[in-house]
C-alpha positions in Angstrom: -91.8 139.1 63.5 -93.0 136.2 61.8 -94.8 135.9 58.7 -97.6 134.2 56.9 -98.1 133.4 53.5 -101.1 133.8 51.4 -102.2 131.8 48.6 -105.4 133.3 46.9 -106.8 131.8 43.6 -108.9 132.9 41.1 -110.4 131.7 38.8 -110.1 132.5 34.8 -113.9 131.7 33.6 -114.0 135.2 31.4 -115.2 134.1 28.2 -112.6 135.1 26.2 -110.1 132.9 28.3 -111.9 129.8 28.1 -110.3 127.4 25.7 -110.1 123.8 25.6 -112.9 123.6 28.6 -109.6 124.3 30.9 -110.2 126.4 33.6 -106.7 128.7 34.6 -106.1 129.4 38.4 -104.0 131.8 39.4 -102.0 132.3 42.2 -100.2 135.1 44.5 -98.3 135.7 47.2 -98.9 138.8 49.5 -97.9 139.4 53.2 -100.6 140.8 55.3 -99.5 144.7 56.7 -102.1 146.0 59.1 -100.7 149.5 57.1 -103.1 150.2 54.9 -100.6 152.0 52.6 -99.0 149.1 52.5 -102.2 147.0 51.5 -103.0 149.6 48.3 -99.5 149.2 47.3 -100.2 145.8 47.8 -103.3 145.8 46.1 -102.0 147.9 42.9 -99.1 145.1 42.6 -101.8 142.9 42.3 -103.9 144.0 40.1 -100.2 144.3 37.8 -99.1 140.8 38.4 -102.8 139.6 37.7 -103.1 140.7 34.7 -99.5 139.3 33.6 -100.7 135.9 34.6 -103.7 136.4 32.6 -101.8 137.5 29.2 -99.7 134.2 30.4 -102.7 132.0 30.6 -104.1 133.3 27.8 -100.9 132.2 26.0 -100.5 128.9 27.1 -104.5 127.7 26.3 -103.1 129.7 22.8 -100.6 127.6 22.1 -102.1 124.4 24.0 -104.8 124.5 21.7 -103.0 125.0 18.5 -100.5 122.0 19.3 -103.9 120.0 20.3 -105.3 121.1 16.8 -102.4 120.3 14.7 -102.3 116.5 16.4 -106.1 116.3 15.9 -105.1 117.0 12.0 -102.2 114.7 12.0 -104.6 111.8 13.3 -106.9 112.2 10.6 -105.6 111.9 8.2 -102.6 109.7 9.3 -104.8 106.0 7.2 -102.4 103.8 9.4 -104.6 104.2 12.6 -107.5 102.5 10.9 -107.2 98.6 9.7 -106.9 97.8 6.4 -110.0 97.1 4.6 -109.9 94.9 1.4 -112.6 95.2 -1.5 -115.1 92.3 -1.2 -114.9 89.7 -4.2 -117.6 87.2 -5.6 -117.8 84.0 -4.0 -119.1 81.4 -6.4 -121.4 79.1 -5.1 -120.7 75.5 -5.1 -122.4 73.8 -8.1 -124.6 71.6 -7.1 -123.7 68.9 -10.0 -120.6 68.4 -8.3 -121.6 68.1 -4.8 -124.4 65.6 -5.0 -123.8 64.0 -8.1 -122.4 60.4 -6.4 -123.6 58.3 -8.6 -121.4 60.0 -11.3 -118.1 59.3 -9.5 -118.9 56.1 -9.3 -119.5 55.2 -12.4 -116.2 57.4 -13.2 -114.3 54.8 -10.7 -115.8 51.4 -11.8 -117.4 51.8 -15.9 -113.9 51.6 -17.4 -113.1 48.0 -16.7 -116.9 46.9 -17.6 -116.6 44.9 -20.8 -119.9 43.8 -23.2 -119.4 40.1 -24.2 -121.2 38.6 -27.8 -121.2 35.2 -28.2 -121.1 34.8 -31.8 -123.2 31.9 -34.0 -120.6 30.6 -36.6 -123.2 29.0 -38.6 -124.7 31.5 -39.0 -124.2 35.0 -40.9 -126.0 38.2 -41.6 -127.0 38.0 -45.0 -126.0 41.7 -46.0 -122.7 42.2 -43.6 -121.4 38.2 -44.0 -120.6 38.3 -40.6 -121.8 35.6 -38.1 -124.8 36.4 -36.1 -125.1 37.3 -32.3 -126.2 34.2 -30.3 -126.4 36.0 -27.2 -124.7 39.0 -25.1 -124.0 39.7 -21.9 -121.4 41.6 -19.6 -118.7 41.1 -17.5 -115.7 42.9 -15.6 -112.3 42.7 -15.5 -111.0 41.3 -11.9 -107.4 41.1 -13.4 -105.2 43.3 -15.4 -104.0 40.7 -17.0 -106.9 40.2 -18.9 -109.3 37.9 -16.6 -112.7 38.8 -16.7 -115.6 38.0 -14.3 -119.1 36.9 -16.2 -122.5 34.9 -15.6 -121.6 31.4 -17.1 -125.6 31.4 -18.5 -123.8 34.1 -20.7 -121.5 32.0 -22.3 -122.1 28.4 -22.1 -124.7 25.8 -23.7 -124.0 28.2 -27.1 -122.8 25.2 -29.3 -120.7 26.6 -32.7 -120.0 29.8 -30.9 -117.2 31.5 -30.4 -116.5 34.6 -27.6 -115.8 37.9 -28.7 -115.5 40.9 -26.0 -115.3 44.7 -26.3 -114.3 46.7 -23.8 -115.2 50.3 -22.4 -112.7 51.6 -24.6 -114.2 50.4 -27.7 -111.3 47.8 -28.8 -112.5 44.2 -29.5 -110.8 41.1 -28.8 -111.8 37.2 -29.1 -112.3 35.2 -25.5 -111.6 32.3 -23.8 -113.5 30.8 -21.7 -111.5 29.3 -18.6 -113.4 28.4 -16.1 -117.2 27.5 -15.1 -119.1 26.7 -11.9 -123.1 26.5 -13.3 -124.0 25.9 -9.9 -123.2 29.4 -8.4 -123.6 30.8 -12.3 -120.4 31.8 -12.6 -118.1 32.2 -15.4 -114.5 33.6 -16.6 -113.0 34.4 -19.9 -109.5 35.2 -20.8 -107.9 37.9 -23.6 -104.9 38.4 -24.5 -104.3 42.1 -23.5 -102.2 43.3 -20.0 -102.4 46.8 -18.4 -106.4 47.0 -18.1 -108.2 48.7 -15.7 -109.6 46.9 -12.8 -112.6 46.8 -10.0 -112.0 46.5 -6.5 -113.9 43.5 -5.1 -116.1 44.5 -2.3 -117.7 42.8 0.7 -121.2 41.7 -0.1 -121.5 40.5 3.9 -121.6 44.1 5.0 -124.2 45.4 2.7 -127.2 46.6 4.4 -131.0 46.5 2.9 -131.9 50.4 1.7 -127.8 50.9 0.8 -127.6 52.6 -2.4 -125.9 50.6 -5.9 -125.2 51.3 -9.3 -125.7 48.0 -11.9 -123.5 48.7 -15.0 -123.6 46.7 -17.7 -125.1 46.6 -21.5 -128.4 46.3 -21.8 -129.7 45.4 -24.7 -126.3 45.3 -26.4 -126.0 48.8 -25.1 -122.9 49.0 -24.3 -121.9 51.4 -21.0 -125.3 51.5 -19.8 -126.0 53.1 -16.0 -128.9 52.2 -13.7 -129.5 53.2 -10.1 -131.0 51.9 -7.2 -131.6 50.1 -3.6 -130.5 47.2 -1.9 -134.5 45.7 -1.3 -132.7 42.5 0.3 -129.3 41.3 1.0 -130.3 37.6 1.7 -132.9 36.4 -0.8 -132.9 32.9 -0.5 -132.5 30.3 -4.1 -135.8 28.3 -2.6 -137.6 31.7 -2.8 -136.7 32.1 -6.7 -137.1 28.4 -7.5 -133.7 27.8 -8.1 -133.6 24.1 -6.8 -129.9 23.3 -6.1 -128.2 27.0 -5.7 -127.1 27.4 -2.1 -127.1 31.2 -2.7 -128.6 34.3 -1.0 -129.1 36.5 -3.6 -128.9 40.6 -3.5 -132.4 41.6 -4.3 -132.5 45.6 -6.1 -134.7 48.0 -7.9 -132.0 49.0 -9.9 -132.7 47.8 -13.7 -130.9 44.6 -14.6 -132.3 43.9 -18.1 -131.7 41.9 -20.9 -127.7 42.1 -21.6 -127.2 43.4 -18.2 -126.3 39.9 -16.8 -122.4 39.3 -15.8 -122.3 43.2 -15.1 -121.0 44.7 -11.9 -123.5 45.5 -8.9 -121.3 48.7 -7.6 -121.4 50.5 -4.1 -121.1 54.1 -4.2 -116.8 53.4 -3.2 -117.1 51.8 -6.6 -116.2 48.3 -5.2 -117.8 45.5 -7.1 -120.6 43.7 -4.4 -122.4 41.8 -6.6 -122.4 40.2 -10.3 -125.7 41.0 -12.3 -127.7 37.6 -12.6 -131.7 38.1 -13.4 -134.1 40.4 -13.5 -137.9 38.6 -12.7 -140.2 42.2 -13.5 -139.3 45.7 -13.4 -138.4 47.3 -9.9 -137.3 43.6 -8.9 -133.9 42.1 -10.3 -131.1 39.8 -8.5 -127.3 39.1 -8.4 -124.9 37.2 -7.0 -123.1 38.5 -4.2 -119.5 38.9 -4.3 -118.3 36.5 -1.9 -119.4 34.0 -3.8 -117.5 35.1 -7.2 -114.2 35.6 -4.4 -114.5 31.9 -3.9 -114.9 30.8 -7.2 -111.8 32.9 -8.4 -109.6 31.4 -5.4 -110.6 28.0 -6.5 -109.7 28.8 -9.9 -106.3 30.3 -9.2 -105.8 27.0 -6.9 -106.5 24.9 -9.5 -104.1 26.7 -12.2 -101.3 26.6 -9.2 -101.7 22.8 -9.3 -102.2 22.1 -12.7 -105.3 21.5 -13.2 -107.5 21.7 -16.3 -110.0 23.7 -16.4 -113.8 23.0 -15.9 -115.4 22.6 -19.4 -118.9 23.2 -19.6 -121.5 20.7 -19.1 -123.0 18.4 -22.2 -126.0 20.2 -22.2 -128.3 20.8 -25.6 -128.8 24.2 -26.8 -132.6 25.9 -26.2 -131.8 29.6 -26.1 -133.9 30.6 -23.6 -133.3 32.5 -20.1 -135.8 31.3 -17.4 -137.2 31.8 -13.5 -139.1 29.1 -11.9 -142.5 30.3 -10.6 -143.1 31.1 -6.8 -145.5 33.0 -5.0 -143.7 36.0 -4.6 -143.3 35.9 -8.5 -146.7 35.3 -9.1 -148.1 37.9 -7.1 -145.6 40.5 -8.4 -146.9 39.2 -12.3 -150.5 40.0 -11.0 -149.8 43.1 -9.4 -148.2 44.4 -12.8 -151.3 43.4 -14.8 -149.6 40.4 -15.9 -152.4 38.3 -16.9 -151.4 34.4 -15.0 -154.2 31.7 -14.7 -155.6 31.5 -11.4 -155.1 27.4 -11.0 -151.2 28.0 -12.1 -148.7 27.6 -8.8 -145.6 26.1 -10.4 -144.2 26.2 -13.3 -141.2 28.2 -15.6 -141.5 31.8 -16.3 -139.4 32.4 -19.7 -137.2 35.5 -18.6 -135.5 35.8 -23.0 -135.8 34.1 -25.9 -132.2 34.4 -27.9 -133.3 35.5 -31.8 -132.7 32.7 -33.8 -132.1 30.2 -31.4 -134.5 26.9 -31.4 -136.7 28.1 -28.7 -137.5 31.1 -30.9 -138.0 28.9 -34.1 -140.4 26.6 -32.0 -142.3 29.9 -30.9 -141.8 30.7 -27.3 -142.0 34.3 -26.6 -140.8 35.8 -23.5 -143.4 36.1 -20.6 -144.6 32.8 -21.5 -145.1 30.2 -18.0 -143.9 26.4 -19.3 -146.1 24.3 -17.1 -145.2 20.9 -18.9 -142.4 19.3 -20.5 -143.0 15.7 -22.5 -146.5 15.2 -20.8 -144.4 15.8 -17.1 -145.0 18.9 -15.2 -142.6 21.4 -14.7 -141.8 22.9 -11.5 -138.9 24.7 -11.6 -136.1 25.2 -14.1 -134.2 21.8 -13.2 -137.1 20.0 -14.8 -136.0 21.7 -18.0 -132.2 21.0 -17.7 -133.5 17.3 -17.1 -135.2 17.2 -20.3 -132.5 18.6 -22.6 -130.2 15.8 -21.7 -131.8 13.1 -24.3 -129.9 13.9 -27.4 -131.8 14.0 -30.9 -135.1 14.0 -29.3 -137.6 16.7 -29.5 -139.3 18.5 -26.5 -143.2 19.5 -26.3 -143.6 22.2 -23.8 -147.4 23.0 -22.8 -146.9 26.8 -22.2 -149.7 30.0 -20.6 -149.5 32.8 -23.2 -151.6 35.1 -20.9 -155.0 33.3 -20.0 -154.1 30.9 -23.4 -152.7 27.7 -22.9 -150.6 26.3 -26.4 -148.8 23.8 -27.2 -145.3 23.9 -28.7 -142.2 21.2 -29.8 -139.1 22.5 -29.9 -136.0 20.5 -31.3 -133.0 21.6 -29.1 -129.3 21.7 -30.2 -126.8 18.9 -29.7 -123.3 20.2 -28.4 -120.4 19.1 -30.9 
């Protein structure tokens, strides 16, 4: 007679079995007997092997739990699960100094080979120090290690019983040569005897742009390492413009301050390359140089002419006034007027005098800087060649008729004759 098999589960849900959420099924076997003696024997088997498999249950979700427990602990505290977490530092801000502060790595790059030239008077001393006075100063810079140095030739030439002394950035003084001239372009080197200085890279004034930033170094004022800032206002300002008749030069027109001393200084991008060579200054916010390319050409001429034996270019026979000057244009005279510069309405040409050397003739005869020379011998004067033209009669005095202001005067001056 065949037989069935009966699977019956029940489910484990009293409270004192439920652990871990886990719900226990158990299972039996039991085959059906119509006897019903047989289904309470049945039944009381049962209810025996039911309540093993409970006890069992119970000890399995025991021990399950326990084991579940401990690896709970285990995890815990085991710090290797989590990542490693480092203790925050300070970060220091970047000093602002440093990170915008261009203009002081330039002049780091370029001021050391920036030299302050004195051209002194050997005729004449200072009484208390016996040593002969200062004719006139300028700057320059150093284009060669060997000791060539770059300069404005107004700085060193037309100074009759003078000799060249230069000092350089770091204070050590030694007497100059000068080797070669072009007064056309205003250019000028000297020579000392020292090797090993430090140099400027020459620059290309063709690619500067109107707005670019500069740095003019130089020694105003015979003070020496001197640092001024500014703008390119104009990269080609024309000779005509300036009245400088017979200069085919576009000058570099800046805000930065070019004053007295200043000329033969480097005009300095913010690379530290040399674009320009300090020339003039006509009013404040409004000065001038020479751009580089120029001075390139001049220095490969030079070289040239050593290679081939050459002598070098002496300067011109030219008396001695000892005066710096602009000739007059409209642009000039507007920019006088706008700066409360009192100029005489009728006045449209003439000489503006830019410095008067202490000492020097000019100064003896009484011309003051900011005077306007309209007349020279009874001729009139309309730009600065006029003047040069007049200094080359030797031994004869000059009577300039001169605006002081809204005051005209009349001065003679007795330039000097070149040995």
């Amino acid at each position: 007679m065949s037989r069935a098999l009966l699977l019956r589960c029940y489910p484990a849900y009293r409270r004192n079995f439920q652990l871990n959420n886990q719900v226990r099924l158990l299972a039996t076997s039991r085959i059906p007997n119509p006897d019903k003696s047989d289904q309470k024997h049945h039944q009381r088997g049962w209810n025996r092997n039911s309540t093993s498999w409970t006890i069992c249950g119970l000890a399995l979700g025991l021990i399950s739990s326990i084991i579940g427990a401990n690896n709970y602990l285990q995890k815990r505290d085991d710090v290797s699960l989590f990542p490693r977490v480092l203790a925050a530092t300070v970060m220091k801000q970047p000093s602002r100094r440093k990170e915008f502060n261009v203009i002081a790595e330039v002049v780091e790059i370029a001021a050391p080979a920036v030299v302050y030239i004195e051209i002194k008077d050997t005729r004449r001393y200072d009484y208390f120090s016996g040593q002969p006075l200062t004719a006139s100063n300028g700057s320059g810079f150093i284009v060669d290690a060997d000791g060539l140095i770059l300069t404005n030739a107004h700085v060193v030439i037309n100074k009759p019983y003078s000799r060249v002394q230069v000092k350089l950035a770091d204070g050590r003084t030694f007497p100059g040569v000068v080797e070669d001239v072009d007064s056309v372009s205003d250019l000028a080197t000297v020579r000392i005897s020292c090797k090993n200085l430090p140099t400027i890279k020459l620059g290309e004034s063709s690619s500067l742009r109107s707005g670019e930033w500069v740095v003019a170094l130089g020694s105003p004022l015979a003070l020496s390492n001197t640092v001024t800032a500014g703008v390119v206002s104009s990269t080609h300002r024309a000779a005509d413009e300036l009245g400088l008749m017979g200069r085919d030069i576009n000058y570099i027109q800046t805000d930065a301050a070019i004053t007295f001393g200043n000329s033969g200084g480097p005009l300095v991008n913010l690379d530290g390359e040399a674009i320009g060579i300090n020339s003039m200054k006509v009013t404040a916010g409004i000065s001038f140089a020479i751009p580089i390319d120029y001075a390139k050409d001049f220095l490969n001429r030079n070289k040239e002419k050593v290679r081939r034996g050459g002598q070098q270019a002496t300067p011109p026979p030219r008396r001695y006034m000892g005066i710096t000057m602009i000739s007059i244009t409209p642009d000039i005279l507007q920019e006088l007027r706008h700066r409360s510069h009192p100029v005489p309405n009728h006045i449209t040409n003439g000489v503006l005098v830019w410095k008067v050397i202490l000492g020097s003739p000019a100064h003896t005869g009484g011309l003051n800087p900011g005077d306007i020379v309209t007349e020279i011998n009874g001729k009139p004067v309309k730009s600065s060649s006029d003047v040069y033209e007049a200094l080359k009669d030797a031994g004869k005095d000059i009577t300039l008729v001169i605006y002081r202001g809204l005051e005209k005067h009349q001065i003679t001056v007795r330039p000097e004759d070149p040995e």
